[in-house]
KETOR-691502 format. One record per residue (C-alpha): x, z negated, y negated. Coordinates in Angstrom, 2 decimals, always signed. Example, Ala and Ser with C-alpha at 12.3 -4.5 7.8 and 13.67 -1.06 7.14 Angstrom:
BEGIN
+---------+---------+---------+
|      c1 |      c3 |      c2 |
+---------+---------+---------+
|  +12.30 |   -7.80 |   +4.50 |
|  +13.67 |   -7.14 |   +1.06 |
+---------+---------+---------+
END
This chain:
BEGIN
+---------+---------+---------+
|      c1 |      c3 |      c2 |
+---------+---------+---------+
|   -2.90 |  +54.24 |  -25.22 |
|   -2.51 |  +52.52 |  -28.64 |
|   -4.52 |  +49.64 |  -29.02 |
|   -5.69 |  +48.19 |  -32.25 |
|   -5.27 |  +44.00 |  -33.21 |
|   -8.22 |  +43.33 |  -31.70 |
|   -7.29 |  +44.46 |  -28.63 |
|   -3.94 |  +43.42 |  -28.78 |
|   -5.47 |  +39.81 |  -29.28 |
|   -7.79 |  +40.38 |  -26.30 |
|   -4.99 |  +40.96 |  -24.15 |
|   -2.42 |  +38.71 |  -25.48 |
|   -5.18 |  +36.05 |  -24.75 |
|   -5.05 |  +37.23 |  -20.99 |
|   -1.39 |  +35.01 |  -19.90 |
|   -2.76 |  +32.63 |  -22.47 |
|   -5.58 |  +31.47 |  -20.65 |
|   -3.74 |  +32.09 |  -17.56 |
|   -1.77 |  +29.27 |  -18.71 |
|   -4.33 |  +27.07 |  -19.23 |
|   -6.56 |  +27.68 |  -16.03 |
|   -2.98 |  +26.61 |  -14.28 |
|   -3.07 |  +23.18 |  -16.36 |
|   -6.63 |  +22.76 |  -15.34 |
|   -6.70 |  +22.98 |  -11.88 |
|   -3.40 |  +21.23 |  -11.57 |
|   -4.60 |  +18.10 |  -13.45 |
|   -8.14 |  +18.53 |  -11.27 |
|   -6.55 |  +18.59 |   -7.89 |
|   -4.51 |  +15.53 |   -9.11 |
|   -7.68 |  +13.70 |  -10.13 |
|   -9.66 |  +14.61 |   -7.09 |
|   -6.86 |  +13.65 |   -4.69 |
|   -7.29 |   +9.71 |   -6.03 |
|  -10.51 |   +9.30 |   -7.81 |
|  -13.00 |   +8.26 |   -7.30 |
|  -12.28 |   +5.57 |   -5.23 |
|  -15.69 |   +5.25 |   -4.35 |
|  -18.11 |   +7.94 |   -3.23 |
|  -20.23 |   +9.37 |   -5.87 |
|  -23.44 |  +11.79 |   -5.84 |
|  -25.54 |  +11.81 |   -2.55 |
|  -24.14 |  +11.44 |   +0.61 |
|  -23.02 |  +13.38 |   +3.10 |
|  -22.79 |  +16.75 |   +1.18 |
|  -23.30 |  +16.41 |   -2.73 |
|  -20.91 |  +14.27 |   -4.47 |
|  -17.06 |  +13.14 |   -4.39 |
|  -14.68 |  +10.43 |   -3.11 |
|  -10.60 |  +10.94 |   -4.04 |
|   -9.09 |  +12.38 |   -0.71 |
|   -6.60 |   +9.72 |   -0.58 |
|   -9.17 |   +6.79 |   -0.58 |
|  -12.06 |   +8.66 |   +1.52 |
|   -9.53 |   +8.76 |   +4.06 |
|   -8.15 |   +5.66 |   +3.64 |
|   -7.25 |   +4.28 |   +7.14 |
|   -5.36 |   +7.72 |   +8.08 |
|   -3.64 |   +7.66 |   +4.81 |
|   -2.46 |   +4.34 |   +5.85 |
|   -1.25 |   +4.93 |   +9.29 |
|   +0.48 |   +7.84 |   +8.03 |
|   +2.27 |   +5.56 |   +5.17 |
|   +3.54 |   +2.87 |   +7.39 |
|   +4.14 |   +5.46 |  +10.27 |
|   +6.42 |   +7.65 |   +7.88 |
|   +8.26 |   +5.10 |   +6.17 |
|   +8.04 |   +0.97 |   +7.14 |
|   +7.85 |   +1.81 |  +11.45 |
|  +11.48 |   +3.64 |  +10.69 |
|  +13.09 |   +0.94 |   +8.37 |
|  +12.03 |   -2.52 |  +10.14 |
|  +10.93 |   -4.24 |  +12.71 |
|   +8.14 |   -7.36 |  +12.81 |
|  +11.31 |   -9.66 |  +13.73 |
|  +13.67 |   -7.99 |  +11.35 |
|  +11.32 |   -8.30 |   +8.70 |
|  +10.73 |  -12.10 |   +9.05 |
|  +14.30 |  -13.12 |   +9.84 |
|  +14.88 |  -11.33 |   +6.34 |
|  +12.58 |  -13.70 |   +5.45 |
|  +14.27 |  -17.01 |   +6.85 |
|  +11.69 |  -18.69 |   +8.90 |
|  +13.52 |  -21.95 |   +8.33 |
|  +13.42 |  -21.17 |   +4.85 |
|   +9.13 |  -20.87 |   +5.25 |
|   +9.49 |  -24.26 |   +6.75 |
|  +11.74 |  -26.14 |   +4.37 |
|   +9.42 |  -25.24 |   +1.86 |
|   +6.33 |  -26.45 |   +4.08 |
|   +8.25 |  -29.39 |   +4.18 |
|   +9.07 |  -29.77 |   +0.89 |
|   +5.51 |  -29.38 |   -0.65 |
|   +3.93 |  -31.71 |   +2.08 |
|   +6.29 |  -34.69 |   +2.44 |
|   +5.25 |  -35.87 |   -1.39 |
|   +1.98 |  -35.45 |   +0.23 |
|   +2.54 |  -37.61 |   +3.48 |
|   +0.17 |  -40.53 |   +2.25 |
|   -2.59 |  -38.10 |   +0.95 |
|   -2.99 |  -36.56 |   +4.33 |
|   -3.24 |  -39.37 |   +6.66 |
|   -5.81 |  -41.05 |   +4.02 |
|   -7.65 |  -37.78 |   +4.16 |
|   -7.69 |  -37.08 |   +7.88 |
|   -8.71 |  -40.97 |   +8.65 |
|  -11.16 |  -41.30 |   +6.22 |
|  -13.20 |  -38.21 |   +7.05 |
|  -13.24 |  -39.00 |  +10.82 |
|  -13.04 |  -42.94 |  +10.87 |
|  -13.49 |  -44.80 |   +7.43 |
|  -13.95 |  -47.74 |   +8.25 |
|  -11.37 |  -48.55 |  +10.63 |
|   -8.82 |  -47.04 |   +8.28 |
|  -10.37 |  -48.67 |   +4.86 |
|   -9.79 |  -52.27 |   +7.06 |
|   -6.39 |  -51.49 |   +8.62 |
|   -3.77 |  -53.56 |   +6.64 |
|   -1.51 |  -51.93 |   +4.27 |
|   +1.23 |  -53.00 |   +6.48 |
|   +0.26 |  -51.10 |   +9.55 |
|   -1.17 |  -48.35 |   +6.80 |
|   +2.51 |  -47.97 |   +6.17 |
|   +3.75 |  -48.17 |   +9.50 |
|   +2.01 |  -44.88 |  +10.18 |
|   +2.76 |  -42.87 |   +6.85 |
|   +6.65 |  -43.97 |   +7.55 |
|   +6.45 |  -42.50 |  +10.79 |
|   +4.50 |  -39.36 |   +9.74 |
|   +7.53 |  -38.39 |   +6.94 |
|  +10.20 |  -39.35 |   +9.77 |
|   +8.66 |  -37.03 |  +12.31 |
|   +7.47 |  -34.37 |   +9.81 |
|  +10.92 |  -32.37 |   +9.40 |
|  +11.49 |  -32.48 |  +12.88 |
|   +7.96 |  -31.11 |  +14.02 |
|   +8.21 |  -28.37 |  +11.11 |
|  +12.10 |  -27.49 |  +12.47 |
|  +10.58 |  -27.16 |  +16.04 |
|   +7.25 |  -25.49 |  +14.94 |
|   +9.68 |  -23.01 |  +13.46 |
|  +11.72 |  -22.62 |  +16.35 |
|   +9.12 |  -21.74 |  +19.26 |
|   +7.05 |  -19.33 |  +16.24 |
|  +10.33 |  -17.43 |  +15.47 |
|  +10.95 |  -15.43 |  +18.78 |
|   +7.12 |  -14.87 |  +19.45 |
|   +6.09 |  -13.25 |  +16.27 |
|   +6.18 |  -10.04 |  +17.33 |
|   +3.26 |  -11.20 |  +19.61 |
|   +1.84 |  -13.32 |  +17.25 |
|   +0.50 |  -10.25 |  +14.47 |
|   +0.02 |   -6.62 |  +14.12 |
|   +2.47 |   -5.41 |  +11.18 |
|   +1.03 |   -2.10 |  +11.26 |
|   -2.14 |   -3.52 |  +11.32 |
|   -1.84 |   -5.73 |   +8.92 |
|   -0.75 |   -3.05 |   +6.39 |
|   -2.94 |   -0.38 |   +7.43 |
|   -5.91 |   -3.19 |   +6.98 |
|   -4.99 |   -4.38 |   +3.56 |
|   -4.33 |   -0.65 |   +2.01 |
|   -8.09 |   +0.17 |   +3.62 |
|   -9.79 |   -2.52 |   +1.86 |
|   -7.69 |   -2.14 |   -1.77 |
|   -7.71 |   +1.44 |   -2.05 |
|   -6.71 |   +0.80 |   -6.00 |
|   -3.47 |   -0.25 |   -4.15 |
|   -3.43 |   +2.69 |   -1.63 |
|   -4.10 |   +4.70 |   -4.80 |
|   -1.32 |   +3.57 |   -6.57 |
|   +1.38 |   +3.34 |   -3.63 |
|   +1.20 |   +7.37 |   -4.17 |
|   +1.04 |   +7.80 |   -7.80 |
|   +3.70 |   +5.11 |   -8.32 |
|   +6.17 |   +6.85 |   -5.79 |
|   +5.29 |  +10.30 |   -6.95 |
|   +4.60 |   +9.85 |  -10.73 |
|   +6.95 |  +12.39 |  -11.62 |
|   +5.91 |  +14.90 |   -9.33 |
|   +2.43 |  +14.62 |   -9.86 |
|   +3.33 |  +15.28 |  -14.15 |
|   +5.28 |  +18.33 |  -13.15 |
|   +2.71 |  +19.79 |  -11.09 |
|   +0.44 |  +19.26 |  -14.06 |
|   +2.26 |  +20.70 |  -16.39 |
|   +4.07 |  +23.69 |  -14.00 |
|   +0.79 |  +24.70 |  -14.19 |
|   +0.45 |  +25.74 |  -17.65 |
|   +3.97 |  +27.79 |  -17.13 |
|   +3.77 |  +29.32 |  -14.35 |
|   -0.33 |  +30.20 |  -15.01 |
|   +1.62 |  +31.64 |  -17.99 |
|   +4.10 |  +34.14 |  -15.71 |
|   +1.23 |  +35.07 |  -13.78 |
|   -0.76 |  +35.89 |  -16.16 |
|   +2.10 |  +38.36 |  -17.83 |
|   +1.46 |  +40.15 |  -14.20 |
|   -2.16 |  +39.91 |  -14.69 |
|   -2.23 |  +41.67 |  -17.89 |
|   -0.33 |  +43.99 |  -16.83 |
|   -2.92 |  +45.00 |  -13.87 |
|   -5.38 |  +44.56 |  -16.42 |
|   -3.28 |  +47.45 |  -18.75 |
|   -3.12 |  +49.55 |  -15.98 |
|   -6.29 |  +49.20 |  -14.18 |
|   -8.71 |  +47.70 |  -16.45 |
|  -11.25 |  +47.07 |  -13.43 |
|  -14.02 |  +44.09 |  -13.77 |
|  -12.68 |  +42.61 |  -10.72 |
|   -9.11 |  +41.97 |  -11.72 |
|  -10.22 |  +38.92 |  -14.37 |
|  -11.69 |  +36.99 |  -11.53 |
|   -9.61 |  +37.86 |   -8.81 |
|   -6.49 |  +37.25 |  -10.62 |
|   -7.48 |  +33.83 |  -11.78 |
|   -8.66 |  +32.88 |   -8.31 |
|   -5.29 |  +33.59 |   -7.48 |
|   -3.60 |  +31.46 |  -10.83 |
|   -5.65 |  +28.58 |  -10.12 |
|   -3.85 |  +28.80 |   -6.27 |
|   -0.77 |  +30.07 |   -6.91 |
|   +0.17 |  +27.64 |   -9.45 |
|   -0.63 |  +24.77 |   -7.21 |
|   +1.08 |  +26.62 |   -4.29 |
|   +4.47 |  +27.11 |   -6.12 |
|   +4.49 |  +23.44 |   -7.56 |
|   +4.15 |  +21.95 |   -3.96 |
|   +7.36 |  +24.08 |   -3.00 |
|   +9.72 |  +23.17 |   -5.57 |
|   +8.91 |  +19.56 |   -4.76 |
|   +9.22 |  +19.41 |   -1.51 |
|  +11.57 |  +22.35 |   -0.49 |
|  +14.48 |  +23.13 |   +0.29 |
|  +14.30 |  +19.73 |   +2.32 |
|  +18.35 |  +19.37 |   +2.64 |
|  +20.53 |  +20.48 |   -0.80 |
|  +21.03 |  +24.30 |   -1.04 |
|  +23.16 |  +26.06 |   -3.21 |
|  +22.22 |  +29.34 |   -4.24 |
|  +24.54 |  +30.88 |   -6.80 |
|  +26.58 |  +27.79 |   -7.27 |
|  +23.58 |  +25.74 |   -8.16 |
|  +22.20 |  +23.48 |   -6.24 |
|  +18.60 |  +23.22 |   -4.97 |
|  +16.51 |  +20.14 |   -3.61 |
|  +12.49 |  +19.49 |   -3.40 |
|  +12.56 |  +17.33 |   -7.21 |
|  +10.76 |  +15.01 |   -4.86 |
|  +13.68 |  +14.36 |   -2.65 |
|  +16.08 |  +14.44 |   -5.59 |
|  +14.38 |  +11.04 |   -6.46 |
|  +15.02 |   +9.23 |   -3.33 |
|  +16.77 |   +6.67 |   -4.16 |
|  +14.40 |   +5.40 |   -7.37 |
|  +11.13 |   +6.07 |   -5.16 |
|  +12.58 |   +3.41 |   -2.35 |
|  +12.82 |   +0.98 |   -4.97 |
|   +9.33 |   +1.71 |   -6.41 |
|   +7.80 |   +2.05 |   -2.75 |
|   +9.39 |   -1.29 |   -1.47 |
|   +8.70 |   -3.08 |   -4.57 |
|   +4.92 |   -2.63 |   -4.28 |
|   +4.99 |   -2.83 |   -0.28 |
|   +6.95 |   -6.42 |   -0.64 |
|   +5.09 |   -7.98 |   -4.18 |
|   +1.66 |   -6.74 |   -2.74 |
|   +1.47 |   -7.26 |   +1.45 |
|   +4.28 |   -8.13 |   +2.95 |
|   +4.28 |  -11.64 |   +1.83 |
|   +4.99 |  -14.53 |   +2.78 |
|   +1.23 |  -15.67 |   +2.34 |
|   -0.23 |  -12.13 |   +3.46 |
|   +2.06 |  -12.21 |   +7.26 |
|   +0.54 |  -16.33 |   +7.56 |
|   -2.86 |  -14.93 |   +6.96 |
|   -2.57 |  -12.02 |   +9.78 |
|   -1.39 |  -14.61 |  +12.12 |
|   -3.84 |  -17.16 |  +11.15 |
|   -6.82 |  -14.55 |  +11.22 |
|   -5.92 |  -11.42 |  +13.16 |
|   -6.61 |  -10.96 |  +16.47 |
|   -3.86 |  -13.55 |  +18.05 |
|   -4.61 |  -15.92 |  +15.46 |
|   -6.11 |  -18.26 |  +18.58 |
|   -2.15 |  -18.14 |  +20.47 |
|   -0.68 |  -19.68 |  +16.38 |
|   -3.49 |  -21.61 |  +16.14 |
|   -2.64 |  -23.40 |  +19.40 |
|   +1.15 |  -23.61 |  +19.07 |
|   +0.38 |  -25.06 |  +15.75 |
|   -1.83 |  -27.60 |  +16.80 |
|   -0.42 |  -28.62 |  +19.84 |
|   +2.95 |  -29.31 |  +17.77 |
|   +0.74 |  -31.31 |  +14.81 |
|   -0.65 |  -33.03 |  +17.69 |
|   +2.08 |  -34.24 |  +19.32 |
|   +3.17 |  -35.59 |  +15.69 |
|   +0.28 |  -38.38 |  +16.10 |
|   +1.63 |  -39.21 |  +18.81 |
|   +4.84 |  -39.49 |  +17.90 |
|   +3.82 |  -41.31 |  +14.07 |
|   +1.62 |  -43.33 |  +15.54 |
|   +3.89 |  -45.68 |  +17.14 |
|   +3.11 |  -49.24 |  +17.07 |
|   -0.45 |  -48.67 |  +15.79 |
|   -1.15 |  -45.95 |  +18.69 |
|   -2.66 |  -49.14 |  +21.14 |
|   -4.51 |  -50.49 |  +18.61 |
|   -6.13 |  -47.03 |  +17.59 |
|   -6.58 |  -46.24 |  +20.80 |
|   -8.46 |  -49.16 |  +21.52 |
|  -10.53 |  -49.15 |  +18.27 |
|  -11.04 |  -45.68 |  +18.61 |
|  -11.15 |  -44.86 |  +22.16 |
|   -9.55 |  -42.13 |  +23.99 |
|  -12.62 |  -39.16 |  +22.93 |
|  -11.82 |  -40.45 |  +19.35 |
|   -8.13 |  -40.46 |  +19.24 |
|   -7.88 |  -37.27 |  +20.85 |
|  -10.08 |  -35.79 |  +18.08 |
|   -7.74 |  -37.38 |  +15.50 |
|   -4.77 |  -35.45 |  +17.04 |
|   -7.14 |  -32.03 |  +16.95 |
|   -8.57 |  -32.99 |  +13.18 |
|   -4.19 |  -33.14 |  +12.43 |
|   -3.45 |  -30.13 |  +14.04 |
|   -6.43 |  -28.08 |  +11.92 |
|   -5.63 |  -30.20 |   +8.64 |
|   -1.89 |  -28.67 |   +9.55 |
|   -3.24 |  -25.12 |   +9.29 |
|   -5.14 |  -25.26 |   +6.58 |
|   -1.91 |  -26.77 |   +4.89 |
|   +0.11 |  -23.99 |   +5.70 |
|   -2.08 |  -21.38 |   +4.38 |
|   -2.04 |  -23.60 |   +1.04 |
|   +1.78 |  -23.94 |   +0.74 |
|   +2.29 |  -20.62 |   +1.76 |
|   +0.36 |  -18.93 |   -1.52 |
|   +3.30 |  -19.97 |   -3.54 |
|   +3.63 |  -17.25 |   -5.66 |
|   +7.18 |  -17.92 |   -7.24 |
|   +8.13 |  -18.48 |   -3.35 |
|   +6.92 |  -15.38 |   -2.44 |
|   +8.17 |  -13.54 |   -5.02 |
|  +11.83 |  -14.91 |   -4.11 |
|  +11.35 |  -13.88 |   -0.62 |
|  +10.15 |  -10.75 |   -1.37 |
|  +13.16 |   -9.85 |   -3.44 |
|  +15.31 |  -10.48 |   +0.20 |
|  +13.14 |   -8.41 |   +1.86 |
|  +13.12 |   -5.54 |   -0.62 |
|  +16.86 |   -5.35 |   -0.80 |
|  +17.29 |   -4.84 |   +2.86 |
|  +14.31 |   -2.33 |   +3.01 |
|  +15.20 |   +0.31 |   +0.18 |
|  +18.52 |   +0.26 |   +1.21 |
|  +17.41 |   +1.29 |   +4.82 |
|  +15.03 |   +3.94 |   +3.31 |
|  +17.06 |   +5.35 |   +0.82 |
|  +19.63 |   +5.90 |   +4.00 |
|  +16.69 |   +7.94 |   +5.89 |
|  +17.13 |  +11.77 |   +6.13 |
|  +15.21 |  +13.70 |   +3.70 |
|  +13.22 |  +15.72 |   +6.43 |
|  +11.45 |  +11.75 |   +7.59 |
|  +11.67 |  +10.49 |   +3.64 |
|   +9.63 |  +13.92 |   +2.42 |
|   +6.25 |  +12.32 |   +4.83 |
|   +6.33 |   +9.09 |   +2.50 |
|   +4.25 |  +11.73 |   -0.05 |
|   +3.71 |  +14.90 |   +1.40 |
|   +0.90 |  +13.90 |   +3.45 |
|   -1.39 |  +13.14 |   +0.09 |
|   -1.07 |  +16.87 |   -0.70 |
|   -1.76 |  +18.32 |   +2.64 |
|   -5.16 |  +16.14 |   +3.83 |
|   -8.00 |  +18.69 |   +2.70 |
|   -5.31 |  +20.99 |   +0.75 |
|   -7.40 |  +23.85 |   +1.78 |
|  -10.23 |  +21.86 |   -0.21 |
|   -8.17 |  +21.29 |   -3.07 |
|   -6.85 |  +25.20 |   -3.11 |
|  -10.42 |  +26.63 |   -2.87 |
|  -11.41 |  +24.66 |   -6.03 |
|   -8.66 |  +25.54 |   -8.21 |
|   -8.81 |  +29.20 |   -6.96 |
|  -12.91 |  +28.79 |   -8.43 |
|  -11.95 |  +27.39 |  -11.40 |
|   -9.58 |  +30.34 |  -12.04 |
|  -12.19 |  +32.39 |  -11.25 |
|  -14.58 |  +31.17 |  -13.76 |
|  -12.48 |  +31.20 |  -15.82 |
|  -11.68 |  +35.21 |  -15.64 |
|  -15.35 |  +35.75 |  -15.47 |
|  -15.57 |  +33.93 |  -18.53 |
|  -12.36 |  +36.04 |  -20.45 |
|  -14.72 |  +39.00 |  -18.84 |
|  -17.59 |  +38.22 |  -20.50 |
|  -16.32 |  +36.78 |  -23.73 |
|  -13.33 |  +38.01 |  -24.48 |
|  -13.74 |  +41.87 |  -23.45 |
|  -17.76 |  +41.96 |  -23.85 |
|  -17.83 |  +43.12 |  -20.45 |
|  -21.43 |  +42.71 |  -19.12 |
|  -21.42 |  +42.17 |  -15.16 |
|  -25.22 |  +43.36 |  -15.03 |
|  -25.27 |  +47.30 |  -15.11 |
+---------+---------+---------+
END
């Protein structure tokens, strides 16, 4: 039938809006998948959280399940780390600090017996604390080393911190997949195109009221559908025709372990963050103890020839709470030392090194679950929206565009 320009306009229109409703739901099932991070409308039915952040703690599992349980262990992690490195530099910011910290434990539990000692005997003590210090710190080190695979949770350290900061969670995705997540975006808009060249010509052929809506329910799936595939599939290099094919996502292997291990190292597996866990978590009372049974045993030790006489002016209940007040005043210190950030920040580089060269070296059919699990929680969800969107949207060309009135 020969159409005039108006109608050739109408239908040109037809792939051209196709186009578009691809772009559109592509950029809303990115945005719905992270944000908001926070539930919004009225809970439990009317409103929104991001599906990566309302499922937080599974999205986390999955993460460290996928990726860090296959490239490190607790103890391979920390002897990356040095532990006798962790300790020099204990040692290093507390020995200017020697004097300080035996004013500061004295004083708050017995002034005045400290305020009247002489400085002589004063001095007897601090000498003795910076002799025994290294060697307390060197066999602190050596008894924490073997047992800290008892001593924290790794996994549930991780999974803890990426539940609470789900900015961080948020970003562990969208940092490792930022290219992917662009070309599904903009895929969209082509491929809505090429389906929209077969939905004009359905709409040519059998200009039915249903085919608008219908055919953009299936754009606003299809699009999505096909992106997911050439990111993720074929999972091993193909060639077909000489050329060779591999998931875009998997092509970028190598610069995504970097990227992932950069923010896993610089933003929880610290230094400062692992101290924390074992200082807090669940075993925190087993390092507690070790810690202050080796701090107490310094007093001991430093006290020397003033140990009679501070037993004696103290008496044995006393003294024995000086050696507990040490042994807390010692934990508290090594959370403080420990937050060094250009410290952590050199150990982390170590750690990273070892780590994105072990995940770069994992098969693409385990490195593929470092992302793909973002796009199947609630895909379904995600699929059902776009495909309404696309319908809307050929309602909309219905109504507007042909003057097609859906009342009869």
């Amino acid at each position: 039938m020969a159409l005039d320009w108006a109608e050739l306009l109408r239908f040109a229109s037809i792939p051209v809006i196709a186009g578009l409703v691809g772009w559109i739901t592509n950029w809303v099932a990115i945005q719905l998948t992270f944000y908001p991070t926070r539930f919004v409308g009225i809970k439990p039915i009317f409103g929104w959280q991001g599906i990566i952040p309302s499922k937080a703690r599974k999205m986390a599992e999955i993460c460290v399940d996928s990726t860090l349980s296959r490239i490190g262990t607790v103890s391979e992690i920390i002897e990356q780390m040095d532990p006798h490195s962790i300790g020099e530099h204990i040692l290093h910011t507390a020995e200017p600090r020697v004097e300080e910290l035996v004013d500061e434990i004295m004083l708050a539990r017995h002034p005045t017996l400290w305020q009247n000692l002489p400085k002589q005997v004063k001095k007897i003590a601090y000498d003795r604390v910076a002799h025994e210090l290294p060697h307390t710190i060197e066999s602190l080190v050596d008894e924490i080393s073997p047992k800290i695979e008892t001593l924290f949770d790794l996994k549930e350290m991780i999974v803890e911190h990426l539940e609470q900061d789900k900015q961080l969670l948020n970003r562990l995705f969208l940092e490792c997949g930022e290219q992917e997540f662009r070309f599904i975006i903009k895929s969209g808009l082509w491929f809505g195109f090429l389906f929209g060249l077969v939905q004009l010509g359905l709409w040519y052929l059998y200009p039915n009221p249903w085919i608008l809506p219908v055919c953009g329910f299936l754009v606003g799936w299809a699009t999505n559908w096909v992106a997911l595939n050439m990111i993720f599939r074929p999972v091993e290099p193909t060639k077909v025709l000489g050329i060779t094919l591999h998931g875009l996502f998997l092509k970028r292997q190598s610069e995504v372990s970097e990227t992932f291990c950069t923010l896993i190292t610089d933003e929880i597996l610290t230094v400062h963050q692992i101290a924390n866990a074992m200082l807090s978590g669940p075993h925190a009372s087993r390092t507690r103890g070790i810690i202050q049974r080796h701090f107490e045993n310094l007093v001991d030790d430093a006290a020397g020839a003033i140990k009679p006489i501070a037993q004696v002016a103290l008496g044995p209940d006393s003294f024995a709470q000086l050696k507990s007040d040490t042994g807390l005043k010692a934990i508290n210190l090594s959370r403080e030392t420990l937050q060094d950030q250009l410290f952590n920040q050199q150990r982390a580089q170590v750690v990273k090194g070892i780590m994105s060269e072990r995940m770069k070296a994992l098969p693409s059919s385990e490195f593929q679950d470092l992302l793909r699990p973002c796009f199947q929680e609630d895909e379904l969800k995600l699929i059902l929206i776009g495909g309404l969107l696309g319908a809307g949207a050929g309602l909309a060309q219905l109504i507007y565009v042909f003057g097609i009135s859906l009342i009869a």
